[in-house]
C-alpha atoms as one frame of an Amber mdcrd trajectory, in Angstrom:
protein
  50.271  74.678 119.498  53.747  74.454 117.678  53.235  74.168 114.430  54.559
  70.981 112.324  57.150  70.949 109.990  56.988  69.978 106.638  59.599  67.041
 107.101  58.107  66.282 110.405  54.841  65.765 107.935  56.803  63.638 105.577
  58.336  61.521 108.581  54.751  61.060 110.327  53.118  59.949 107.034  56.200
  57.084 106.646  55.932  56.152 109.988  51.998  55.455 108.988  52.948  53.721
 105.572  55.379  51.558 107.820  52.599  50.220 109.902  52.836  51.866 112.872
  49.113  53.132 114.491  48.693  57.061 114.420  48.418  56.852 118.443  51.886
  55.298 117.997  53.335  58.044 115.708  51.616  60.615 117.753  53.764  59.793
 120.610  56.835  58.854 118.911  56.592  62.372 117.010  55.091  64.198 120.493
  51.990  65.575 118.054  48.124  65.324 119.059  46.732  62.335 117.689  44.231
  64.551 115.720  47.360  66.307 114.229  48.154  62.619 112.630  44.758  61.914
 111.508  44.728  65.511 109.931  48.065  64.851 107.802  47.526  61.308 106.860
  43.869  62.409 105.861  45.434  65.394 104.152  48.291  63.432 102.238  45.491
  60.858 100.941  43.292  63.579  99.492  45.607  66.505  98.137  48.882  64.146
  97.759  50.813  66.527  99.292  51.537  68.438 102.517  51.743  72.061 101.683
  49.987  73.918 104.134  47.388  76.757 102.735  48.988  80.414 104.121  46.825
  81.907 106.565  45.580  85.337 105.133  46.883  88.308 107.735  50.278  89.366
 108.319  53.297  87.362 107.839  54.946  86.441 111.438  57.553  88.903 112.802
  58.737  86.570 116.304  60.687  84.157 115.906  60.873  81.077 117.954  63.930
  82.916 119.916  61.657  85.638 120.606  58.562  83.114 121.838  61.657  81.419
 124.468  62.898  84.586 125.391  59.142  86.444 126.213  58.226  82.898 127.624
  61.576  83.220 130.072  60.594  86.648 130.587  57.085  86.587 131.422  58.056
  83.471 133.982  60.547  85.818 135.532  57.941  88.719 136.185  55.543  86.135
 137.800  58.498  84.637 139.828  59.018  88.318 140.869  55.576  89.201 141.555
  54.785  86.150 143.694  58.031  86.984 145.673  56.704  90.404 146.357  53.309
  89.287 147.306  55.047  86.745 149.634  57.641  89.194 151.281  54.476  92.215
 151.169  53.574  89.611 154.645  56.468  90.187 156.396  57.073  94.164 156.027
  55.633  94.559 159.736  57.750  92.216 161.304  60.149  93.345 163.728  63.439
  92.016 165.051  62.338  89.805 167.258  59.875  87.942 164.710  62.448  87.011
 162.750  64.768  86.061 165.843  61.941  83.051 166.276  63.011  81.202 162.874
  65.078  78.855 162.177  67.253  79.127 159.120  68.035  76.078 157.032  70.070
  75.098 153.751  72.314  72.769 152.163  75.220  73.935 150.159  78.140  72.414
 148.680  82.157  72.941 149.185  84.546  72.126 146.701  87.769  70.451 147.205
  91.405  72.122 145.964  91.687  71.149 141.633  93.978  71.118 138.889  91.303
  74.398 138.252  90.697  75.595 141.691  87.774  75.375 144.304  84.811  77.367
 144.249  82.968  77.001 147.287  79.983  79.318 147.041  77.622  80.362 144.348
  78.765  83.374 143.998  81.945  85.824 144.850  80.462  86.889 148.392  82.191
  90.271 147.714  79.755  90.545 144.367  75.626  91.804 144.849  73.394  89.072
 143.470  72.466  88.941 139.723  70.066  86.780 138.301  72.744  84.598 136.351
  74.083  83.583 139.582  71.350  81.592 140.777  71.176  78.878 138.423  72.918
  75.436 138.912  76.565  75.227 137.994  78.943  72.654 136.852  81.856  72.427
 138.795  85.351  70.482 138.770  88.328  69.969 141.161  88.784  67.479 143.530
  85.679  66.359 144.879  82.957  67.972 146.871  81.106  67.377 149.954  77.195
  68.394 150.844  76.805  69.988 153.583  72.878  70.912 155.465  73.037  73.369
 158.754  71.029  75.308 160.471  70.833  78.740 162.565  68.941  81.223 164.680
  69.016  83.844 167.022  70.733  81.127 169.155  73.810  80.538 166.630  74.576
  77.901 164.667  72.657  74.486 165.270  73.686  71.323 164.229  74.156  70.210
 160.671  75.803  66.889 158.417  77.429  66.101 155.497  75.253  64.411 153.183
  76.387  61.398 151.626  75.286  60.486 148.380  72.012  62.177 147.205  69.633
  63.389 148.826  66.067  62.783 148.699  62.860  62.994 150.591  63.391  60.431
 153.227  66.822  61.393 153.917  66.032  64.671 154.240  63.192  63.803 156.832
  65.376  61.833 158.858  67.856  65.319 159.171  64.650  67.281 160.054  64.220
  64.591 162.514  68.155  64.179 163.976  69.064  67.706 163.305  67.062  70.162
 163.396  64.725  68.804 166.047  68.403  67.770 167.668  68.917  71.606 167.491
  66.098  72.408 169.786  66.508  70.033 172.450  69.923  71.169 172.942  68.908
  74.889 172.836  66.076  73.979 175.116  63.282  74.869 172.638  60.195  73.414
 171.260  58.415  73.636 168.307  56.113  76.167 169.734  58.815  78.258 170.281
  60.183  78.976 166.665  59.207  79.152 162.636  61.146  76.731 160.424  62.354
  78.097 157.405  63.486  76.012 154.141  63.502  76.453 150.508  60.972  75.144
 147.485  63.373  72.272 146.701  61.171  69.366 145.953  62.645  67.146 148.205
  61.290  70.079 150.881  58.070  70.245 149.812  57.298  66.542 149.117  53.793
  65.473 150.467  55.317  63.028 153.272  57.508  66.100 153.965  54.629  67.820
 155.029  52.989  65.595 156.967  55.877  65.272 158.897  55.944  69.222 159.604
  52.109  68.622 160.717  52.362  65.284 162.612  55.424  67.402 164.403  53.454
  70.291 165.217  56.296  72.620 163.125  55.129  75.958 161.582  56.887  76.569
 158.316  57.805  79.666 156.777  56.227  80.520 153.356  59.237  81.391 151.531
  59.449  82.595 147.822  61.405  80.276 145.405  64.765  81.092 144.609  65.334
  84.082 146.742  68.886  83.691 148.522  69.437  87.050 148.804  66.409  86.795
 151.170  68.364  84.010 153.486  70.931  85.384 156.047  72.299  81.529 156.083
  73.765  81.944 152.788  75.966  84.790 154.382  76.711  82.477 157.214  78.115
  80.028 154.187  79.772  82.670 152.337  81.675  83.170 156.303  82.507  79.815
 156.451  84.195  79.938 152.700  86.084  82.479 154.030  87.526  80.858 157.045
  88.482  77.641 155.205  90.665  80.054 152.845  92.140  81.409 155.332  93.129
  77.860 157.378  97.083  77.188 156.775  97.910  74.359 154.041  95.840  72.940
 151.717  92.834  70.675 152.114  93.717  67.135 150.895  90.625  65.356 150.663
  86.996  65.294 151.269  87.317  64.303 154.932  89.909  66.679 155.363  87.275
  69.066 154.116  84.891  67.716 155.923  87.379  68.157 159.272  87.625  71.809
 158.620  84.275  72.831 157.424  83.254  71.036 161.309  86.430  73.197 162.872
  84.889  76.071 161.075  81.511  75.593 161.524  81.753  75.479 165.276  83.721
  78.926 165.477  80.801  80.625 164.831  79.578  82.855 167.300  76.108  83.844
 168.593  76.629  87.357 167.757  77.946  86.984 164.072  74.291  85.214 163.729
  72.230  87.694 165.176  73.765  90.552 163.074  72.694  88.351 160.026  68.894
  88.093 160.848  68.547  91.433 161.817  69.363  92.305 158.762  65.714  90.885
 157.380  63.618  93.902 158.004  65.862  96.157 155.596  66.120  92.462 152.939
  62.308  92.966 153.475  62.335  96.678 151.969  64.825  96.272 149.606  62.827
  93.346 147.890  59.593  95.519 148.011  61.762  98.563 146.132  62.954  95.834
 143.967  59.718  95.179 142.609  60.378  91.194 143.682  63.371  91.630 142.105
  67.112  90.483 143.385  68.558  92.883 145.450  72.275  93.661 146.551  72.481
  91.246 149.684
């Protein structure tokens, strides 16, 4: 437990003198209710707050050091449970991976006084672990974009309007992706459906609408793009709006290429993505769970 400050003692003892209950200054003050009865019994008795040093050792971390072994020790588990997840899939050939599905949603920045930055990262750069973490970006607007691909090449996608939560991300499962399969003349038996740990993904009526659909889902490790061959596909689509002539205006104008783009994309440049998985596979596994180069 985090030990209290003196003036946190002094301002928890006032708050009591002032009338408030000590369930009432335990939340206001986030401390155990027991901490309040201990201080205010404490204060009563001695008259004072001074804390009697423990015998032992005087403490060598500091509360830096407690963050930064926390952050750490979160990291190795993140990394372990990614290896244990991957360890699954080190048998699976080509074909496996040619039955799933790929999905994500990623977001493309308009032209700015600053510049666009499409993509999470320089595509041209291996993945660190500072580059997945949110970002805070500024220009002229943005759009949201969710897609989807497979051995059969891009499927259909949408711009998402607004955010996006559970329900609206049900009703693309719903329109798009199960859109994607009628028109490539495939059922749900047919493929594995592959999505991230966003909440929204893994929300409870999310679920049941995977089960009440029949859809088999693809245990994936959290925060593992350089695992997903779609973020490559996004990275390819960055590159192709640079390369259109003039300058993108506004967000449907952005939204007008990013379709152009987005329907460019051949069969081929897909399949050379996926079957890239079984070496992503290996490389995570010499990684330790670790991010690797892709």
């Amino acid at each position: 437990m985090k030990a209290i400050s003196l003036c946190q003692r002094e301002r928890i003892f006032t708050l009591l003198q002032e009338g408030y209950s000590s369930r009432e200054v335990a939340f206001r003050e986030k401390v155990s209710y027991v901490s309040v009865l201990r201080i205010k019994k404490k204060k009563e008795k001695t008259g004072h707050f001074d804390v009697v040093p423990r015998p032992g050792r005087p403490r060598i971390l500091t509360e830096r050091h407690d963050r930064n072994i926390a952050k750490l020790i979160k990291t190795v588990r993140r990394s372990l449970r990614k290896q244990g997840l991957v360890s699954r899939y080190r048998n699976w050939t080509i074909e496996d991976w040619h039955k799933v599905v790929w999905s994500d949603e990623s977001k493309f920045m308009i032209f700015g006084s600053d510049g666009r930055e499409w993509c999470w990262r320089d595509p041209n750069l291996p993945l660190k672990p500072q580059h997945v973490k949110p970002t805070v970006k500024f220009g002229g607007g943005s759009i949201m974009i969710w897609g989807c691909m497979g051995a059969f090449g891009v499927g259909k996608y949408c711009k998402i309007d607004g955010r996006m939560d559970g329900e609206l991300y049900r009703e693309i499962l719903e329109e798009e992706f199960l859109g994607t399969l009628s028109e490539c003349d495939l059922s749900v038996d047919d493929v594995i459906f592959q999505q991230d740990n966003d909440p929204k993904h893994t929300a409870n009526k999310t679920y049941e609408w995977f089960k009440d659909n029949d859809v088999e889902i693809l245990d994936w490790p959290a925060q593992s793009p350089d695992l997903n061959p779609i973020e490559h596909l996004w990275n390819e689509i960055d590159r192709r709006l640079r390369q259109l002539p003039g300058n993108i205006t506004s967000k449907d104008d952005l939204w007008d290429k990013v379709q152009l783009v987005w329907n460019q994309i051949d069969v081929d440049f897909c399949l050379k993505l996926i079957d890239t998985m079984p070496q992503r596979i290996k490389d995570v596994l010499r990684a330790g769970g670790g991010y690797t180069e892709w």
